[in-house]
C-alpha positions as CSV (number, residue, x, y, z in Angstrom):
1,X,31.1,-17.2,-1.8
2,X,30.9,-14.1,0.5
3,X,27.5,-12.3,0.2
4,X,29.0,-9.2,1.6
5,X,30.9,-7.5,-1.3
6,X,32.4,-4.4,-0.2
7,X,31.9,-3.6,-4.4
8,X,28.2,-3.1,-3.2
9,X,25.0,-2.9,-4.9
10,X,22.9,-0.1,-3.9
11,X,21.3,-2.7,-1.0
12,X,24.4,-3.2,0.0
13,X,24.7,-1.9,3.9
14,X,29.1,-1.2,5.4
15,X,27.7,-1.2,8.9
16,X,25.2,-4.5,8.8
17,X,26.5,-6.9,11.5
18,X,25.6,-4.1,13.8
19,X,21.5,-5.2,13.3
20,X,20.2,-8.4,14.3
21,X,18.3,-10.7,11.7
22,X,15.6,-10.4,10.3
23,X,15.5,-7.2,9.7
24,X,14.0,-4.8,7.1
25,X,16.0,-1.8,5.6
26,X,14.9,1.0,4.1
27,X,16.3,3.4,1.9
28,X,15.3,7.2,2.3
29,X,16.5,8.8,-1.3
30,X,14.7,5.9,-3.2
31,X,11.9,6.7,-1.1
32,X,12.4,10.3,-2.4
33,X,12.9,9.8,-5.9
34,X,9.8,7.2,-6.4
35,X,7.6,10.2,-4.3
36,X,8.9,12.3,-7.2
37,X,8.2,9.8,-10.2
38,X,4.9,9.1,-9.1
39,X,4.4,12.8,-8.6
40,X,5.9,13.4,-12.4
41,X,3.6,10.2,-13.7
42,X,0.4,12.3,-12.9
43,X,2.0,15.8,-13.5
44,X,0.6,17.2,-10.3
45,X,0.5,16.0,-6.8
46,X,-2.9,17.0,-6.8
47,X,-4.1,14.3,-8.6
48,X,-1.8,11.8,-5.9
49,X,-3.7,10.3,-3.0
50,X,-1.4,7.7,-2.4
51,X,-2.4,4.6,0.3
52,X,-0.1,4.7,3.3
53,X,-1.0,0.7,4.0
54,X,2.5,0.2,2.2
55,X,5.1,1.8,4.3
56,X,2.6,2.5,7.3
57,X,5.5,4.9,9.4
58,X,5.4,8.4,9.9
59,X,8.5,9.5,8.2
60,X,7.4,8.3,4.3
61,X,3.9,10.5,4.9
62,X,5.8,14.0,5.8
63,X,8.3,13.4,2.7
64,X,5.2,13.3,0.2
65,X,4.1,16.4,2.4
66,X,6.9,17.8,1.7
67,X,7.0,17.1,-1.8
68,X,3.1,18.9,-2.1
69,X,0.7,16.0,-1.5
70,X,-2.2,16.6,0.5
71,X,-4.5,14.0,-0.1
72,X,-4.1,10.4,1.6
73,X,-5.8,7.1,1.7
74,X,-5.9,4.3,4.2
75,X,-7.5,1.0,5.5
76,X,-7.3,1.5,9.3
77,X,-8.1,3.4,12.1
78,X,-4.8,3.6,12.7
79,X,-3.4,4.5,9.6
80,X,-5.8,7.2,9.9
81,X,-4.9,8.3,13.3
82,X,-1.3,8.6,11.9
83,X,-1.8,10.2,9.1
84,X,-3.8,13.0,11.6
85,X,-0.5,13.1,13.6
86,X,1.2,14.4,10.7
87,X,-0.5,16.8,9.7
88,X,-2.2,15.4,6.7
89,X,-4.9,18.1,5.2
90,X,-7.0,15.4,3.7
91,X,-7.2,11.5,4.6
92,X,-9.7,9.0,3.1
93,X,-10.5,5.7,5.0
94,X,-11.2,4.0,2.4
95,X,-13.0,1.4,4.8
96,X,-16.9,0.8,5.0
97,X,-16.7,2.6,8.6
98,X,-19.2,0.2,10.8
99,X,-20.3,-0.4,14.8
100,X,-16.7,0.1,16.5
101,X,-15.0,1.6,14.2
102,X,-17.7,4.2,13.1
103,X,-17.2,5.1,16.7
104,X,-13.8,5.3,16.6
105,X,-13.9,7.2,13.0
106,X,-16.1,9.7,15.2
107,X,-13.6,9.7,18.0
108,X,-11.0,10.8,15.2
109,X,-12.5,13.5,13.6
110,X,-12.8,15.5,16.7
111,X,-9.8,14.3,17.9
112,X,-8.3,16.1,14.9
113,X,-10.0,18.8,13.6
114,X,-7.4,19.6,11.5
115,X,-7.7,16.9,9.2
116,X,-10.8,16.4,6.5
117,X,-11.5,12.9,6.9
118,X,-13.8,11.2,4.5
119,X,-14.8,7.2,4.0
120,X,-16.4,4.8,1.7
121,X,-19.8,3.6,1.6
122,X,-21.4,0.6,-0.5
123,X,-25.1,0.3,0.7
124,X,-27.7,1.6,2.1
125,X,-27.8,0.2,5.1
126,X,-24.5,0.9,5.9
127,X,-24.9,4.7,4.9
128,X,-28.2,5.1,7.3
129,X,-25.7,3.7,10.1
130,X,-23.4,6.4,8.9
131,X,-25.9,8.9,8.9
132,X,-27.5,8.3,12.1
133,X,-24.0,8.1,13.8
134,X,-22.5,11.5,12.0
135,X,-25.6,12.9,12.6
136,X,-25.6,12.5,16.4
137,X,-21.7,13.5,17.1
138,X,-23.3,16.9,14.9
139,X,-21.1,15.8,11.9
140,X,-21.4,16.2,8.5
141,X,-19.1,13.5,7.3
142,X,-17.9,13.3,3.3
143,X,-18.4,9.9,2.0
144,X,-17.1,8.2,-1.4
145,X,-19.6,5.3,-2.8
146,X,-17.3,2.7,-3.3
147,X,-18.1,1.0,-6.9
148,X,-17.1,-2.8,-7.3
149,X,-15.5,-2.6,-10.8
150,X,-14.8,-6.3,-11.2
151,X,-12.5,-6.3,-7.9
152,X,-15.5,-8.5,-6.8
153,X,-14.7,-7.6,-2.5
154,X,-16.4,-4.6,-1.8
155,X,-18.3,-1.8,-3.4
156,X,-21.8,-2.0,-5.1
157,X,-21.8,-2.8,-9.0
158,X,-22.8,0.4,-11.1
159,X,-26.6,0.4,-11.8
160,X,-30.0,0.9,-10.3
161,X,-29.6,0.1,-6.4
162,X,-25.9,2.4,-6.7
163,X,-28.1,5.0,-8.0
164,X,-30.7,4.5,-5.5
165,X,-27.8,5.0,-3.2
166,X,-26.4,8.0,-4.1
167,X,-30.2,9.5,-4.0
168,X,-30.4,8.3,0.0
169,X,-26.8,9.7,0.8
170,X,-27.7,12.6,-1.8
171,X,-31.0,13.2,1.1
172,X,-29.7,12.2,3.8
173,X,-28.4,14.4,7.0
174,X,-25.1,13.6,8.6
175,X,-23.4,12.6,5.7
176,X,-22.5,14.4,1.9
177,X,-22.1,12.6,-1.2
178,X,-18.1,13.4,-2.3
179,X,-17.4,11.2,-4.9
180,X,-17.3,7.8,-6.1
181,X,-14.3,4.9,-5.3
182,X,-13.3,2.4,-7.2
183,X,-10.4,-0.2,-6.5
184,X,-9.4,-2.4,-9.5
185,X,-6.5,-4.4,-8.0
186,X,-7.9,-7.5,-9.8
187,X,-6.1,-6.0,-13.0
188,X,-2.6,-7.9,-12.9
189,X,-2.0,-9.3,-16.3
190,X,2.0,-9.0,-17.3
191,X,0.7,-7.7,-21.1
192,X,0.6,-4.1,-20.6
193,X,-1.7,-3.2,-23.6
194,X,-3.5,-6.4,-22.2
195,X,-3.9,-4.7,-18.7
196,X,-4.9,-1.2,-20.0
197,X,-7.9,-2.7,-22.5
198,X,-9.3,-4.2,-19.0
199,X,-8.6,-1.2,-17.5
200,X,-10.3,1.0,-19.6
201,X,-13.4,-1.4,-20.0
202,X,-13.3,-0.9,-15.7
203,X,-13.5,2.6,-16.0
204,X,-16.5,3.0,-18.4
205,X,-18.8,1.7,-15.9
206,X,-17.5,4.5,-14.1
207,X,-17.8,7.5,-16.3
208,X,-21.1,5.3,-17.6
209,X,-22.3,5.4,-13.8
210,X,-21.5,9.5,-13.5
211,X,-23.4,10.0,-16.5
212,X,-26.4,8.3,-15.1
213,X,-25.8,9.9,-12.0
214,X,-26.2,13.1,-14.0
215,X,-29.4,12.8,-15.4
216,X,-30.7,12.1,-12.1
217,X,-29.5,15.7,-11.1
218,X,-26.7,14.5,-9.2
219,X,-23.1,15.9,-10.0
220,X,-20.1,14.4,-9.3
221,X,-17.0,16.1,-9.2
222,X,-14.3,13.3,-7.8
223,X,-13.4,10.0,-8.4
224,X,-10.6,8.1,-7.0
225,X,-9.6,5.3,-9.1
226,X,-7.2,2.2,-9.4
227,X,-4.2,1.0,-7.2
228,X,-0.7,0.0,-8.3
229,X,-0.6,-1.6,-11.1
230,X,-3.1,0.4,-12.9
231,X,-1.4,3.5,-12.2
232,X,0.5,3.6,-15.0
233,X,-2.7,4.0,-16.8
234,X,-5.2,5.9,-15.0
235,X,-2.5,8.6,-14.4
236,X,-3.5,10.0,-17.9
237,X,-6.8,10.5,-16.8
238,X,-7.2,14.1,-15.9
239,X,-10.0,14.3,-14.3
240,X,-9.3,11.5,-11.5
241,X,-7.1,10.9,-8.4
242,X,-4.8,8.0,-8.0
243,X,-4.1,6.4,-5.4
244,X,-1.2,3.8,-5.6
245,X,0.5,2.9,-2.1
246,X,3.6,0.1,-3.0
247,X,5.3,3.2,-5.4
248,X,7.1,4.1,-2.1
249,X,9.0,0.8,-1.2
250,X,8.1,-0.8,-4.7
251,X,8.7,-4.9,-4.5
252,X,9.6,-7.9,-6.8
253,X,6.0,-8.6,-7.1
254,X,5.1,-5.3,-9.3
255,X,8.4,-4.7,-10.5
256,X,8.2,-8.0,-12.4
257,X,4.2,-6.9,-13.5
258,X,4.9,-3.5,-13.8
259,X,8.3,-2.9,-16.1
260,X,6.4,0.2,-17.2
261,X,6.3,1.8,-14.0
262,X,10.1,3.5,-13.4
263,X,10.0,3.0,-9.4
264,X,13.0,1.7,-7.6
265,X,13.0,-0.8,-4.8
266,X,14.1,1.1,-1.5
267,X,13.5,-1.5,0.9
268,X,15.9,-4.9,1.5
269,X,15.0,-7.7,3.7
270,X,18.5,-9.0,5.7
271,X,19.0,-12.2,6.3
272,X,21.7,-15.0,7.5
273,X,22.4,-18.6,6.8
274,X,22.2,-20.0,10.4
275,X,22.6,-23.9,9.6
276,X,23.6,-26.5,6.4
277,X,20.9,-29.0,7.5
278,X,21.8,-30.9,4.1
279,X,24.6,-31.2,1.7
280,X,23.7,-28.1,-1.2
281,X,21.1,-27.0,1.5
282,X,21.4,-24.1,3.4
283,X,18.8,-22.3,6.3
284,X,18.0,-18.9,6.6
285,X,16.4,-17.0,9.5
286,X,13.8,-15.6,7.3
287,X,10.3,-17.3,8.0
288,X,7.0,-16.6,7.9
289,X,7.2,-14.0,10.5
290,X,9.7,-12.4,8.6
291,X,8.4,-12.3,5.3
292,X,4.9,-11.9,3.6
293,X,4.2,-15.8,2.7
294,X,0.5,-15.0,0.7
295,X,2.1,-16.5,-2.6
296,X,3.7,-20.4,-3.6
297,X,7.4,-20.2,-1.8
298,X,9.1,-19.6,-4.9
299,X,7.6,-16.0,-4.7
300,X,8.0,-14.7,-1.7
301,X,12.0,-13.4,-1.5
302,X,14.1,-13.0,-4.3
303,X,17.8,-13.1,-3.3
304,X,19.3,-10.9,-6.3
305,X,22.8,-12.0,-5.8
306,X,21.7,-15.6,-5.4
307,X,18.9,-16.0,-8.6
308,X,20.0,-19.9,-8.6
309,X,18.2,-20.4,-5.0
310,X,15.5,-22.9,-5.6
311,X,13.5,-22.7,-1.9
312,X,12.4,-26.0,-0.3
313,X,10.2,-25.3,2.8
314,X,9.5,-22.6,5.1
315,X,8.1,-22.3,8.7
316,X,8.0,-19.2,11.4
317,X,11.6,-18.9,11.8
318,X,13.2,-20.3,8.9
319,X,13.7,-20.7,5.5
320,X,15.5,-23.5,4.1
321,X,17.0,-23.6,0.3
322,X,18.7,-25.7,-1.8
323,X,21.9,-23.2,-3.4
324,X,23.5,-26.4,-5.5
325,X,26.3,-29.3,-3.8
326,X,29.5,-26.9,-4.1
327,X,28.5,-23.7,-2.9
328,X,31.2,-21.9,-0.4
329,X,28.2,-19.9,1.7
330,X,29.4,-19.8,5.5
331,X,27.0,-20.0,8.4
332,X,26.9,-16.2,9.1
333,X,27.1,-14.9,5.8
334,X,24.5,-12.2,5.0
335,X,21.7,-12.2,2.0
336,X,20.0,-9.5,1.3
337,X,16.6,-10.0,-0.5
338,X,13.8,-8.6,-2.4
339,X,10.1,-9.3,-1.2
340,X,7.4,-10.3,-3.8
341,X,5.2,-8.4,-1.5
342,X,6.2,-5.5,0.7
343,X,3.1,-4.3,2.4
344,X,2.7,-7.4,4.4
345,X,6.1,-7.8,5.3
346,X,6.3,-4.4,6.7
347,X,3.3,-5.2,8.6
348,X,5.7,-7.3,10.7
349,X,8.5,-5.8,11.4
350,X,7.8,-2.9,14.2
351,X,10.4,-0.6,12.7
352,X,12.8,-0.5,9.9
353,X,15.9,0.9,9.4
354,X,16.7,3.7,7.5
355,X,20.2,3.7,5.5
356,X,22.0,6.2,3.7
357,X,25.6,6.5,2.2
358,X,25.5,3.0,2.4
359,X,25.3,2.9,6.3
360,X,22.6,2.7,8.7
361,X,21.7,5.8,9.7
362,X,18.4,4.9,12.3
363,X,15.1,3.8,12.5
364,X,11.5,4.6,11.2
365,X,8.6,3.1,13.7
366,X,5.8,1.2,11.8
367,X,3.2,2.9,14.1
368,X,0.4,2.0,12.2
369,X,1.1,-1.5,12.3
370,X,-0.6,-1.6,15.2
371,X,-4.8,-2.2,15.4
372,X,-4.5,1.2,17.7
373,X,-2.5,3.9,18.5
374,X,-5.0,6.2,20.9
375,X,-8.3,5.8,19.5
């Protein structure tokens, strides 16, 4: 059975032994259309401030420019710096911004005056760092308390010593009180209604928090909430800004959790069958360097013209698979696949390749992949 089937689903690329494998492929008018679904899912790109740690290339951040988003979130330095380079009005590192890489936020900021950057804060201590640092360079730097909603990794729970921080930043010089942050990727249940009940319950410490915050005299006027797969829910909330990041790619992973959401996959890993080391058993030259490999092996690629593919081991530079005794795969033959999770796995490719009409038409460079790109 030939893999490459001139009668071609979308992933399907005419021109494909002319790149080397592994290789990652991307496909720009997906990448356009799910910028515009995500954009029609909130109404506005206003209330979009999508995380670039999913596609982490230049090229993806100008199109949601271009389509009217403004507002960007990130994890790195890096990303940050990128996001700068393009022009980006407003960009949110949505990173505690400590020792080296306060400096470096610093470094940024004049770097790129252009820019209004902003970052996260979850304690006191770290917001009279902050301060004292901002304060110095003659900043006034915006900062988002980050709230730990159940996500149970950063953030400070909702209560007393949040208030009592939001009353230091609300006093203190160097920095200003923006808005509150709250990530709740630890939502993942396949039951919709399931998912939005928890979701809901999430939020109310939030709006319960603001309210508090209120009577205390301080106002807040933003609040960035939720990731992927509670984007299909918070994107009712008026009064927020979302911020999902895998909506540009998409990926098994959340397309099987999130049927809801109408995004289309617009990346493909390629792949080729490089040896039979066993009878029914075929290897791949898609390993761990190639693929994210977080989850059990049985979810990490999903080969959609090869479902039956039950995966036997994995190392850095191979995959190996059992596809059944009489199979008719040739050493050579290409398989396109589906990762589970696509932010990691563009994390190691250092470009992809862009395709369109069915050809590849050139590259997009993963810049931010990279722990630095000046600063």
């Amino acid at each position: 059975m030939s893999i490459q089937n001139p009668a071609a689903p979308w992933y399907y690329i005419s021109n494909v032994m002319d790149i080397d494998s592994p290789a990652l492929a991307v496909f720009p008018e997906r990448v356009q259309q799910n910028i515009l679904w995500a954009i029609q899912m909130t109404g506005t790109p206003e209330r979009l401030r999508p995380h670039v740690k999913t596609h982490k290339s230049m090229e993806p951040a100008k199109l949601m420019m271009q389509a009217g988003i403004t507002k960007f979130k990130c994890a790195t330095i890096a990303e940050t710096e990128m996001l700068a380079q393009c022009g980006a009005q407003d960009v949110l590192l949505a990173y505690q911004a400590l020792g080296p890489k306060l400096a470096r936020f610093i470094a940024l900021v004049k770097k790129y005056p252009g820019t209004a950057f902003s970052c996260l804060c979850d304690n006191i201590s770290a917001a009279q760092e902050q301060a004292k640092a901002f304060m110095m360079a003659r900043l006034t730097i915006p900062v988002f308390i980050d709230l730990n909603v159940g996500m149970n990794r950063t953030g400070i729970e909702p209560g007393l010593p949040a208030i009592a921080l939001a009353e230091f930043i609300t006093g203190a010089k160097g920095i200003r009180l923006e808005g509150l942050h709250a990530y709740d990727g630890h939502l993942r249940d396949n039951d919709f209604e399931t998912r939005k009940q928890k979701c809901d319950a999430a939020f109310s410490l939030i709006e319960e928090f603001k309210t508090d915050l209120a009577g205390k005299g301080i106002s807040i006027n933003k609040i960035i909430a939720g990731g992927s797969p509670t984007f299909s829910i918070h994107c009712y909330r008026q009064s927020i800004e979302c911020s999902p990041g895998t909506f540009v790619y998409w990926d098994k992973g959340y397309a099987d959790l999130c049927p809801e959401q109408p995004f289309l996959p617009a990346a493909i890993l390629i792949s080729r069958i490089i040896s039979f080391p066993q009878m029914g058993r075929i290897c791949l030259d898609l390993g761990h360097k190639s693929v994210a490999a977080e989850n059990d092996i049985s979810r990490r690629v999903f080969f959609p013209q090869a479902p039956h593919f039950k995966f036997v081991s994995q190392s850095e530079e191979h995959l190996v698979v059992e596809a059944g005794d009489n199979h008719d795969y040739r050493v050579g033959d290409v398989l396109y696949g589906l990762p589970y999770h696509i932010c990691p796995t563009v994390a190691l490719y250092e470009k992809v390749y862009t395709v369109e009409e069915g050809k590849v038409s050139g590259e997009w460079r993963t810049i931010a992949r990279d722990r630095k790109i000046t600063i």
